[in-house]
N, C-alpha and C positions, 0 to 999 in steps of 0.2 A: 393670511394669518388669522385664528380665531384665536380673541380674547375670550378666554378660561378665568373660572376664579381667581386660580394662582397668578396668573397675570393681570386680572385685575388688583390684584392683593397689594402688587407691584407699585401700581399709580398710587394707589392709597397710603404709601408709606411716605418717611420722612423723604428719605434718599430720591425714590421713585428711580433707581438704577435700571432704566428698561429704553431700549432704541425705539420710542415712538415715532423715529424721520422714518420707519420703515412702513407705517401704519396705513394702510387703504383710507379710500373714504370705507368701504365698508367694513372695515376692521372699526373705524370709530362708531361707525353707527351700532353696530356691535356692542364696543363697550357702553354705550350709553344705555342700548337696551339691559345688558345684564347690570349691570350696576342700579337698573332703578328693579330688579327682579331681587338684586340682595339687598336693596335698601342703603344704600352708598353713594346714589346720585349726587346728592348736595356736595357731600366729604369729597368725590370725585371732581363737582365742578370749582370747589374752594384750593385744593390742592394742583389742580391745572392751572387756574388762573394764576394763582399766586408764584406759579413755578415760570408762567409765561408761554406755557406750552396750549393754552387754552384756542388760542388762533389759531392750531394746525388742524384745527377741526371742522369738519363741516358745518356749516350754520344751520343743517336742521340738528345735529347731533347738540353743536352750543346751545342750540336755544332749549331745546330738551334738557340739558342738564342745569343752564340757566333757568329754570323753569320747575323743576324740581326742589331747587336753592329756595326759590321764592317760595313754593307752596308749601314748604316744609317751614321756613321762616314763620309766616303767617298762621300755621295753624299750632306752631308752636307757641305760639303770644296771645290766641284766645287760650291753650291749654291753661299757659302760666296767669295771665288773667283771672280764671277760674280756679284758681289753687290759689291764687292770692285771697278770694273770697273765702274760701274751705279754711284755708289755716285758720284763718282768723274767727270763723265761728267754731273748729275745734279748739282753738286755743282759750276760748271766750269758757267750755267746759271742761277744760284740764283735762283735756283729749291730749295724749302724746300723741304723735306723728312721724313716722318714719317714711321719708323721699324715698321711692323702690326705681331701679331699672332707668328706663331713657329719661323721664322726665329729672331726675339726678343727675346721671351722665351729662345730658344738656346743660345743666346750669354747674358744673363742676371739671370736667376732663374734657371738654371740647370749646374751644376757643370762640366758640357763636354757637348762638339757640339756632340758627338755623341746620347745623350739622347733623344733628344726629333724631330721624324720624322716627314718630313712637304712634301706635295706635291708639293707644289708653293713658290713663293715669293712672298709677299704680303705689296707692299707701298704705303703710302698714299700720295697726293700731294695737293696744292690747286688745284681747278676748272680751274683759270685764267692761268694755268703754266700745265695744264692737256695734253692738246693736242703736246705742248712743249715737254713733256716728253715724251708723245709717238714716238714723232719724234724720239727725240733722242734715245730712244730703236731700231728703227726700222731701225734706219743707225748701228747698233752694233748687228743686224741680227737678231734681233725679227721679226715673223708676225702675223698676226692675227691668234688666236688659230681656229676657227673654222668662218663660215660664217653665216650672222644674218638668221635667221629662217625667218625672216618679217622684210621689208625697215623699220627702224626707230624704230627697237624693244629692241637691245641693248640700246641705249639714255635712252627708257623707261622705261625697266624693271633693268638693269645690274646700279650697282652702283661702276663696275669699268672695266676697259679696256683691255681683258685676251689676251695675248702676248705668243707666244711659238717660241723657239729656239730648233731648230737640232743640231747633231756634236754625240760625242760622247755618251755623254747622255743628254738626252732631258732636257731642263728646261723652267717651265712654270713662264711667269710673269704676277702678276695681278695689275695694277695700277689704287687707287680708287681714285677716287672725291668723295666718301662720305665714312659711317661707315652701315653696317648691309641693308640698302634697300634705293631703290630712290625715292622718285613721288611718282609710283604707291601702294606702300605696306601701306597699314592699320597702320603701326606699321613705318612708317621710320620717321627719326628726321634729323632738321637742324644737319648740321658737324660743326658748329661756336663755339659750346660751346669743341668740343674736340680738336680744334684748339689751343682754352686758358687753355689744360690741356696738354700742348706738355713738353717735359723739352729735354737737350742733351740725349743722349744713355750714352755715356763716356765710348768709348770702343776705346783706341788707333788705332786700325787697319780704324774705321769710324765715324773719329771727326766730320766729317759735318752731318752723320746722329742724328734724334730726335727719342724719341719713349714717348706714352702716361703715364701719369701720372700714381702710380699703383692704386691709385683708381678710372680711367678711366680707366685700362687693364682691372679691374675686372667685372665694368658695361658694357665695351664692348664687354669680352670672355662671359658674359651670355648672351645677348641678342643674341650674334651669336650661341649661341647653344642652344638657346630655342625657339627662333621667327626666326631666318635666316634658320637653318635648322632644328630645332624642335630635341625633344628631343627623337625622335624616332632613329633618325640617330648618336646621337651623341657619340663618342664614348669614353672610358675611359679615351684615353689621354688627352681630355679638362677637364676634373674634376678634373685631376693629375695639369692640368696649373693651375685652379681656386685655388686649395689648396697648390700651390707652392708659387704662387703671394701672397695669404693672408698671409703665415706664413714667404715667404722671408722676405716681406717689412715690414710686421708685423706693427711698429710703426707708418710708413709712413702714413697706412690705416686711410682715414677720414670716418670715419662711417656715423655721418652726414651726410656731402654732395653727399657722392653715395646714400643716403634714399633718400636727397632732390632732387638729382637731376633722380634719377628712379622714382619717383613722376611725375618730372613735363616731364619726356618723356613717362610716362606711360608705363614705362618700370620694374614694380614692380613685379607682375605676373612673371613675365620670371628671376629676381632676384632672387626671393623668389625660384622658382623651381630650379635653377640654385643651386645656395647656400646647400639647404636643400638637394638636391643630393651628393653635392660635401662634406657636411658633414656625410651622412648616410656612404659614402664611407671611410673619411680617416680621423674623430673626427676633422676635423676643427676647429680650432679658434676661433669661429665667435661669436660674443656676446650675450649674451640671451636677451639682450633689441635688438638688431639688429632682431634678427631671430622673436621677437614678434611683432615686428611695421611690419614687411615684411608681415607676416601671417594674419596680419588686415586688408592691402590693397586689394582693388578689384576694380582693373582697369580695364579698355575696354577689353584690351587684356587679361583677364585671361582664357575666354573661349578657346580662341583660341592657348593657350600657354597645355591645357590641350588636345586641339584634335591632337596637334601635336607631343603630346605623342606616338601616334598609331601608330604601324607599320603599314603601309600602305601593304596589303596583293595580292593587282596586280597595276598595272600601271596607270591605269586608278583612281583609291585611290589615287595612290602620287602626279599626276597631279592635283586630285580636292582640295588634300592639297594645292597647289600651291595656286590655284584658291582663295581658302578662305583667301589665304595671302593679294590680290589686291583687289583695291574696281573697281567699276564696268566696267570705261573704261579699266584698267589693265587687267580684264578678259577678256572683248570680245576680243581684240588685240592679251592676250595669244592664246583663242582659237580657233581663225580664222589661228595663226600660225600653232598648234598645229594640224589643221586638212589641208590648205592649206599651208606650207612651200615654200620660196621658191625654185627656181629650182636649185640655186648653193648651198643650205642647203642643197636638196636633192640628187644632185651629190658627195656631203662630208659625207651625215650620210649613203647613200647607196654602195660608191663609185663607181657611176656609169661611165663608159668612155664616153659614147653618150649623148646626147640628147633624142634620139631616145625613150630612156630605164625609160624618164619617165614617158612616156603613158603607159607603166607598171605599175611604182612603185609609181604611187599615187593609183592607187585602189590596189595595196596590200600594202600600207599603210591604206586605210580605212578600209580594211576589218583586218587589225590588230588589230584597233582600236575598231572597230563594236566588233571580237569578246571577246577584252579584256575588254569592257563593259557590254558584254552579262555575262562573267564570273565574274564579279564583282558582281553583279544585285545578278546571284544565291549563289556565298558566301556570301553575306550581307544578303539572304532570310535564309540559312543554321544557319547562327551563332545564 
């Protein structure tokens, strides 16, 4: 038997209705490797244990999943650690603060921080208190994660401010002025309406932080995994959030207003996909008058919410993915980065020590490029 998503989906739900006495050793060790590929390990080894079905597994498979619990634990508690610090010197400047994505989820809809792994931390601030904040990260040892590819290209395309901190272990901070894309993307929307869907966290340890409403989590966790990163990339653990937020808050849920208001962002298309996934996976909740008004819209973006289904099969594919994201100044801009960077971008993505070295490494940048187009061209001729 190979464990698949969908049967991975299986373990991960309340029920877990799946004949695991049937399971090989190598069917576990299976699930242990995909599970830490969608980011589920922990959830996978909390929901074995506690079911008691954790012993039918091989002991390099447990300790793997045991092992993932812990590392996920652990680097959850320097995150929240460092966010206890942050609040408290936004709060110190009547900085609001909106909790974004995992580091929320973890302390709200999942029963232990060790549950749910997140790469970053991710807050939202106004526009007006933006640069403010950054400030203040960058006197508490944050600096820029990486350098702009093209003067003026961050403002344009990034709809928030990526920050990274050294030490012990690395932690990266992303602080946005908006939700899902800026300006340039096809698909991005004013941040004014999720401003008036803010409410407190109410979490002792970070009284002054807020986090979105949950029927704002829900319209914002799918448009970020259907249009920000398309549904090619996305992995189990955001379906696991979609259907943890629906059946947490359960009552809270305005069906309504997340209709009306993925309507008027045109943000239906990427709903509907979002949704209809996160149910295929783990029987969701979700209303049958909900799921038939979704299935009737066709908005602008629907074409687009279905090409970004594609795994994109060389580089040159993910990039033009990109591309179909921005309307037309956002593309030339990407792609004048993308083929002319500049030279401190290309001393950081190449690590060059000299100057010297990149009268190099811009023609063997083109010619990476040249020939990851040449090979794109002939698998698109093949398929």
């Amino acid at each position: 038997m190979t464990i698949n998503t969908q049967s991975l989906s299986v373990l991960l739900s309340e029920d877990q209705n799946i004949n695991s006495d049937s399971f090989s050793s190598g069917d576990w060790k299976n699930l242990a490797e995909n599970a830490q590929i969608e980011g589920v390990a922990p959830l996978a080894y909390w929901n074995l244990s506690r079911s008691g079905k954790i012993s039918a597994l091989p002991q390099s498979s447990q300790q793997a999943l045991r092992a993932a619990y812990a590392q996920t634990w652990k680097q959850n508690l320097d995150i929240f650690n460092e966010l206890e610090i942050l609040a408290r010197e936004f709060s110190r400047a009547n900085i609001p603060v909106v909790l974004l994505k995992g580091a929320c989820f973890a302390l709200t809809i999942y029963p232990d921080i060790g549950l749910r792994p997140m790469g970053d931390l991710d807050l939202l601030v106004p526009l007006t208190k933006l640069n403010e904040a950054v400030k203040i990260a960058k006197t508490l040892g944050y600096v820029d994660a990486k350098p702009e590819a093209a003067p003026g290209l961050r403002e344009l395309l990034n709809h928030e401010i990526c920050l990274q901190k050294t030490g012990a272990r690395s932690i990266t901070l992303e602080i946005h002025k908006s939700l899902i894309a800026d300006k340039t993307f096809k698909y991005s929307v004013p941040i004014d309406w999720f401003w008036t869907q803010t409410e407190p966290l109410n979490n002792a340890r970070f009284p002054s932080l807020l986090m979105l409403t949950p029927t704002a989590q829900v319209l914002y966790a799918a448009a970020h995994a259907m249009l920000q990163h398309g549904g090619r990339i996305a992995p189990l653990r955001w379906f696991v959030d979609l259907d943890r937020l629906i059946r947490f808050y359960g009552q809270r849920m305005d069906w309504d207003l997340l209709l009306s208001q993925a309507g008027v962002f045109e943000w239906s298309s990427a709903l509907d996909a979002a949704l209809a996934q996160t149910r295929m996976y783990f029987d969701t909740p979700i209303p049958a008058s909900v799921r038939a008004k979704l299935s009737a819209y066709n908005d602008r973006h629907k074409d687009l919410v279905e090409y970004l289904k594609n795994k994109p099969i060389t580089h040159t594919q993910e990039e033009h993915q990109k591309l179909m994201s921005l309307n037309t100044y956002g593309k030339i801009r990407l792609l004048l980065a993308l083929i002319i960077p500049s030279p401190a971008y290309m001393r950081w993505r190449y690590d060059l020590k000299t100057s010297r070295a990149l009268l190099i490494y811009y023609p063997i940048r083109w010619w990476g490029i040249l020939k990851d187009g040449v090979n794109t061209v002939i698998k698109f001729i093949r398929s």
